[in-house]
TORPA-4810 file (N, C-alpha, C, O; in nm, 3 decimals):
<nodes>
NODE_1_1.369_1.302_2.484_1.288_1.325_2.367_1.141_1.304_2.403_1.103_1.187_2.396_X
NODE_2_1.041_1.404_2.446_0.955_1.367_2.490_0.843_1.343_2.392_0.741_1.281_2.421_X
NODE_3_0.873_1.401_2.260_0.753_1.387_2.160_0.811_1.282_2.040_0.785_1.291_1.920_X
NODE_4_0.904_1.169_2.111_0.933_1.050_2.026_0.803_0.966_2.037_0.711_0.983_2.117_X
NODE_5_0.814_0.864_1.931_0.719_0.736_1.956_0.778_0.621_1.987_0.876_0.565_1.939_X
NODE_6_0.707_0.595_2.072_0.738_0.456_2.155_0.801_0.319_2.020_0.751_0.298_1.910_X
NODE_7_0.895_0.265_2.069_0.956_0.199_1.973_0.848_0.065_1.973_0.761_0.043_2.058_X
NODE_8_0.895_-0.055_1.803_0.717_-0.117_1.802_0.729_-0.195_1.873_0.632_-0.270_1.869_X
NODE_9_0.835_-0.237_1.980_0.828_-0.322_2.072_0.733_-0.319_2.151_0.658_-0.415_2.170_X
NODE_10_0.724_-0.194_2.215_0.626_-0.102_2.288_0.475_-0.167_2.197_0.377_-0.213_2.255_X
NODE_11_0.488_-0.158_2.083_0.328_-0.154_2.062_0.239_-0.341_2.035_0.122_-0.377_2.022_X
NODE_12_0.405_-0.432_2.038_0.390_-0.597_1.989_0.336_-0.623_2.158_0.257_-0.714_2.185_X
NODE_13_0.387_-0.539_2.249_0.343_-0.604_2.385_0.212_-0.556_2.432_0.144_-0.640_2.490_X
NODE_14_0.162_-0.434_2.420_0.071_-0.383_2.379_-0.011_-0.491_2.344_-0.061_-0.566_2.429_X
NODE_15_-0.028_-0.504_2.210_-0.118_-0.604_2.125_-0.097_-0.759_2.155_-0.182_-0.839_2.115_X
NODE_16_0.019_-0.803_2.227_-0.002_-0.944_2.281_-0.115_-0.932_2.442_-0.192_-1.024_2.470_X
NODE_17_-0.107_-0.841_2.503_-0.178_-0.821_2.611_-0.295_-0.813_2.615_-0.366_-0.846_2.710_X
NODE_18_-0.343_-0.748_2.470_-0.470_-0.713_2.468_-0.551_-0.853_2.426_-0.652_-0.886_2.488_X
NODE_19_-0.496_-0.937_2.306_-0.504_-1.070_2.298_-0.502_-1.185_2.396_-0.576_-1.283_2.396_X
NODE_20_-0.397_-1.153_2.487_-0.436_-1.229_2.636_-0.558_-1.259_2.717_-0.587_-1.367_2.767_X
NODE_21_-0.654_-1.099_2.724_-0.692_-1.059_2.792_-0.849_-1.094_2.711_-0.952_-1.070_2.773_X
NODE_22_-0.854_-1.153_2.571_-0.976_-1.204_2.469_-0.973_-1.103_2.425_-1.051_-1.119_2.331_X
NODE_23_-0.914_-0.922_2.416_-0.930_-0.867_2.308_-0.916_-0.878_2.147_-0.837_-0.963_2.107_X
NODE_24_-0.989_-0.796_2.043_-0.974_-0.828_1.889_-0.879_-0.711_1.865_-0.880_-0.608_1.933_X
NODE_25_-0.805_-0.733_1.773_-0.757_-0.680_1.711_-0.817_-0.551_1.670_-0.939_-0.538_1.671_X
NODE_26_-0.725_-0.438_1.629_-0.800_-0.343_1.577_-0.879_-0.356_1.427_-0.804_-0.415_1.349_X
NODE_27_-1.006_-0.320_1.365_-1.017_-0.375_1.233_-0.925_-0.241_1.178_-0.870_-0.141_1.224_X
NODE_28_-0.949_-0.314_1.035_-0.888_-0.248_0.904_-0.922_-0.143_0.879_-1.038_-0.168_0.848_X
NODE_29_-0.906_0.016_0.862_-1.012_0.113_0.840_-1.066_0.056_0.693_-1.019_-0.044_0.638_X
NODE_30_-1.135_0.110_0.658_-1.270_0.156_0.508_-1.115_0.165_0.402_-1.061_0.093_0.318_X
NODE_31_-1.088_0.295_0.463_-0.992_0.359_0.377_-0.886_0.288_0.363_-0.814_0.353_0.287_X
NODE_32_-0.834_0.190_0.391_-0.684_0.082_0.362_-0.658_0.093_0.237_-0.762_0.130_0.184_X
NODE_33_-0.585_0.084_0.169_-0.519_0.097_0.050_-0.429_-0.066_0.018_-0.309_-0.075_0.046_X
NODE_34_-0.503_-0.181_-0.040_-0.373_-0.291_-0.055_-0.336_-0.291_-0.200_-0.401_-0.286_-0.304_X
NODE_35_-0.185_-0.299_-0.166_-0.102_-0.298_-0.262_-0.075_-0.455_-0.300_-0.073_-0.542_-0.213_X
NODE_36_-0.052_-0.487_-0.456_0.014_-0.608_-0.492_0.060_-0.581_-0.631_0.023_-0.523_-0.733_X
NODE_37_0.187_-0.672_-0.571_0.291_-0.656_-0.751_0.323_-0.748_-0.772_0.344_-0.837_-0.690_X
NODE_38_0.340_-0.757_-0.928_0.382_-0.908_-0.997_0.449_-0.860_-1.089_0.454_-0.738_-1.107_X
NODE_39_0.520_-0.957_-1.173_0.584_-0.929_-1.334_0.499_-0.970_-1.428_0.442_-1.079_-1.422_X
NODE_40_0.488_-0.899_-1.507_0.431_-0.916_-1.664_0.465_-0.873_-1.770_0.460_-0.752_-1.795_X
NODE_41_0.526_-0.997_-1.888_0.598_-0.983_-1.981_0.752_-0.894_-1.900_0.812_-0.794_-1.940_X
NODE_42_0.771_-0.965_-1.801_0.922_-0.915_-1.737_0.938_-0.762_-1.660_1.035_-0.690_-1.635_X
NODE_43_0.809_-0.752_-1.641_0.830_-0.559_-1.636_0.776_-0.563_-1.486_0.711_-0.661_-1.522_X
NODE_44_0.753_-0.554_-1.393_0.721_-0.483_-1.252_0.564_-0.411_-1.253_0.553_-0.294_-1.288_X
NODE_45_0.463_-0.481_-1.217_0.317_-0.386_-1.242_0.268_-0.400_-1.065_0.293_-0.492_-0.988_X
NODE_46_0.209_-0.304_-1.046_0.189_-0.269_-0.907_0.045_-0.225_-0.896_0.000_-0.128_-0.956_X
NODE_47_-0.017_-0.295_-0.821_-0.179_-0.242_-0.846_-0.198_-0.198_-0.692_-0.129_-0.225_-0.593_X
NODE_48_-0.324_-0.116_-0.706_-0.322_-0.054_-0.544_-0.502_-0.087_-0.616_-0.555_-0.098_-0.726_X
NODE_49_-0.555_-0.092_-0.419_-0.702_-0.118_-0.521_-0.732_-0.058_-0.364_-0.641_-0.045_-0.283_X
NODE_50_-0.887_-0.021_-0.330_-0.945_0.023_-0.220_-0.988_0.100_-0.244_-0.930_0.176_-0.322_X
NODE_51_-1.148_0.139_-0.186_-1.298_0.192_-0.185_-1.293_0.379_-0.192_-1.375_0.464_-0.228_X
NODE_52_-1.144_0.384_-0.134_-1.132_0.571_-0.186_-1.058_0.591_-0.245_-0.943_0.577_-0.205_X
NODE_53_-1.096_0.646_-0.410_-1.033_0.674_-0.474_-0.943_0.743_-0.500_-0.866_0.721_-0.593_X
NODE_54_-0.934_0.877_-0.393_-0.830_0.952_-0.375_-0.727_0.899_-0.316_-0.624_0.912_-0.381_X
NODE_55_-0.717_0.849_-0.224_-0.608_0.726_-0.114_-0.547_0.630_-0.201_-0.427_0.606_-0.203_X
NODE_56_-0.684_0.542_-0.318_-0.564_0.476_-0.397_-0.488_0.576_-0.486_-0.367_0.589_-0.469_X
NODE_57_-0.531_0.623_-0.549_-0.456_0.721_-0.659_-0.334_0.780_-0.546_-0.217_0.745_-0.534_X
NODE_58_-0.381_0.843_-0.499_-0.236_0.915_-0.395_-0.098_0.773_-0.372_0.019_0.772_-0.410_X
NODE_59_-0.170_0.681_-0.305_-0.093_0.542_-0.294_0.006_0.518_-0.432_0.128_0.500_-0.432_X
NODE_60_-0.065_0.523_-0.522_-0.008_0.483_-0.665_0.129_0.590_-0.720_0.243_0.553_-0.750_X
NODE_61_0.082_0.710_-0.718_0.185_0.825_-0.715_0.286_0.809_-0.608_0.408_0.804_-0.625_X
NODE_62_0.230_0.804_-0.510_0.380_0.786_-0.429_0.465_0.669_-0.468_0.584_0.692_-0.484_X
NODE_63_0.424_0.553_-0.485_0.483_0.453_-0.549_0.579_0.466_-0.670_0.701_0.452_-0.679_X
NODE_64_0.444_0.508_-0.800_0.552_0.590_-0.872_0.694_0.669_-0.841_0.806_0.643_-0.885_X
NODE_65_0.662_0.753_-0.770_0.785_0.861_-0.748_0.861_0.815_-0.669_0.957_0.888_-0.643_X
NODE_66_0.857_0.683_-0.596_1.016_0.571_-0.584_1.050_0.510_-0.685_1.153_0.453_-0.651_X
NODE_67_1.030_0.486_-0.784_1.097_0.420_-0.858_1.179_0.535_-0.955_1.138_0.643_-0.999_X
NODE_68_1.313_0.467_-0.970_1.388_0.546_-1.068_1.302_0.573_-1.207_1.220_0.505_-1.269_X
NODE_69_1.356_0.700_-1.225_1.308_0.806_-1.404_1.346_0.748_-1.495_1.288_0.750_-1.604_X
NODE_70_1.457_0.679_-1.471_1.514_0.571_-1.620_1.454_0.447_-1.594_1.554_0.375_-1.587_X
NODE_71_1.381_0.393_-1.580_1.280_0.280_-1.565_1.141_0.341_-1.585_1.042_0.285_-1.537_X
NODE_72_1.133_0.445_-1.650_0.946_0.492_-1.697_0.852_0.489_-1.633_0.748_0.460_-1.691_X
NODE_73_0.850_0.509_-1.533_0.728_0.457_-1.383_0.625_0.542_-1.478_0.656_0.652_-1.524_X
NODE_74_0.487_0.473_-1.503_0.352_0.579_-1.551_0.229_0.485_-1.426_0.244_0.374_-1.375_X
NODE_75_0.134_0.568_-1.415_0.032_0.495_-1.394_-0.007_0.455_-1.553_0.031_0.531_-1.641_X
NODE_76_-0.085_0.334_-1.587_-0.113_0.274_-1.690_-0.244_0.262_-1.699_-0.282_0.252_-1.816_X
NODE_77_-0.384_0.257_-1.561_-0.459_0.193_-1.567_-0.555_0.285_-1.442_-0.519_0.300_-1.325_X
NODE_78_-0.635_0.319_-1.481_-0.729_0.372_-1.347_-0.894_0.297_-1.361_-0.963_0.330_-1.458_X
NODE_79_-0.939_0.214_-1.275_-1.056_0.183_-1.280_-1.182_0.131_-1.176_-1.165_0.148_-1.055_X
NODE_80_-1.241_0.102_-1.198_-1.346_0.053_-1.093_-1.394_-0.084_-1.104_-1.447_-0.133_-1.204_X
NODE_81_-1.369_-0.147_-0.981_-1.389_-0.319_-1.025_-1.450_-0.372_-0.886_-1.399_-0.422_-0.786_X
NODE_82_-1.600_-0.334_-0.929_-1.713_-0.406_-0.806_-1.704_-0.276_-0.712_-1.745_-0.173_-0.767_X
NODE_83_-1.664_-0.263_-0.597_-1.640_-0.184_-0.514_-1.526_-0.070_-0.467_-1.523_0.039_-0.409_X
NODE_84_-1.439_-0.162_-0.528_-1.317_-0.080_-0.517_-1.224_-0.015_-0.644_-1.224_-0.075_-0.752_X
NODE_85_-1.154_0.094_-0.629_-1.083_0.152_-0.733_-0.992_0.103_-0.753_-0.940_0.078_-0.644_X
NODE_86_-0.916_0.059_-0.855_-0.801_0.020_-0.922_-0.703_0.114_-0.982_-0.728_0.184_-1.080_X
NODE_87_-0.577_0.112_-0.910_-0.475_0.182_-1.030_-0.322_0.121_-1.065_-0.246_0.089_-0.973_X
NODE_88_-0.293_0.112_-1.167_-0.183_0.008_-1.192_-0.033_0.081_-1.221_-0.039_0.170_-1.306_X
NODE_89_0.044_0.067_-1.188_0.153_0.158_-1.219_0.258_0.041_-1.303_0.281_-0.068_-1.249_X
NODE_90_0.291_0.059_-1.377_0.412_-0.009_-1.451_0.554_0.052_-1.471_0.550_0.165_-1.520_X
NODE_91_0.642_0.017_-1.452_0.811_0.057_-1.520_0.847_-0.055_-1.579_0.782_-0.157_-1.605_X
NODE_92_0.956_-0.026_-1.598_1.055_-0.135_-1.732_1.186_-0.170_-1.643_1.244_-0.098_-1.561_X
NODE_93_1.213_-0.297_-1.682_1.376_-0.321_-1.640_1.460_-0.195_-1.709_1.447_-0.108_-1.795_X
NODE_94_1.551_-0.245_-1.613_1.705_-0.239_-1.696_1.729_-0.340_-1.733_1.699_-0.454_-1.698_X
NODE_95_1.818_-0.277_-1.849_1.923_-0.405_-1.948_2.032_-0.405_-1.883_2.125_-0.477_-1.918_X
</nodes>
């Protein structure tokens, strides 16, 4: 298989070597997208936040469209807070 990717073993030895050797880490791009979820009032809310708005919004939709159709996945919330864009996706339990 010549156009496989190296398994991440391949890439943990990689990055311990480079650390050996006083290298840094790669940084974070601009564009990162972090995700965090919690419950509120029992329900599953998922916020994606980061500086391009298209990347979070895209982030958020894909999210959405894993979660099951009988649990109501909507985005709920699109906004701007200091620097970065905000978008919140909510669903509902099951009973």
């Amino acid at each position: 298989m010549p156009n496989a990717l190296p398994p991440a073993a391949a890439y943990q030895r990689a990055f311990e070597a480079q650390q050996r050797v006083g290298g840094h880490a790669m940084p974070v791009p601009a564009t990162a997208v972090r995700e965090t979820s919690r419950t509120m009032y029992g329900n599953p809310h998922f916020e994606f936040r980061g500086p391009d708005e298209d990347a979070v919004y895209a982030a958020a939709l894909d999210r959405k469209n894993l979660i099951d159709p009988y649990r109501s996945p909507a985005v709920v919330g699109r906004y701007r807070d200091g620097v970065d864009y905000v978008v919140v996706v909510r669903a509902f339990n099951l009973d």
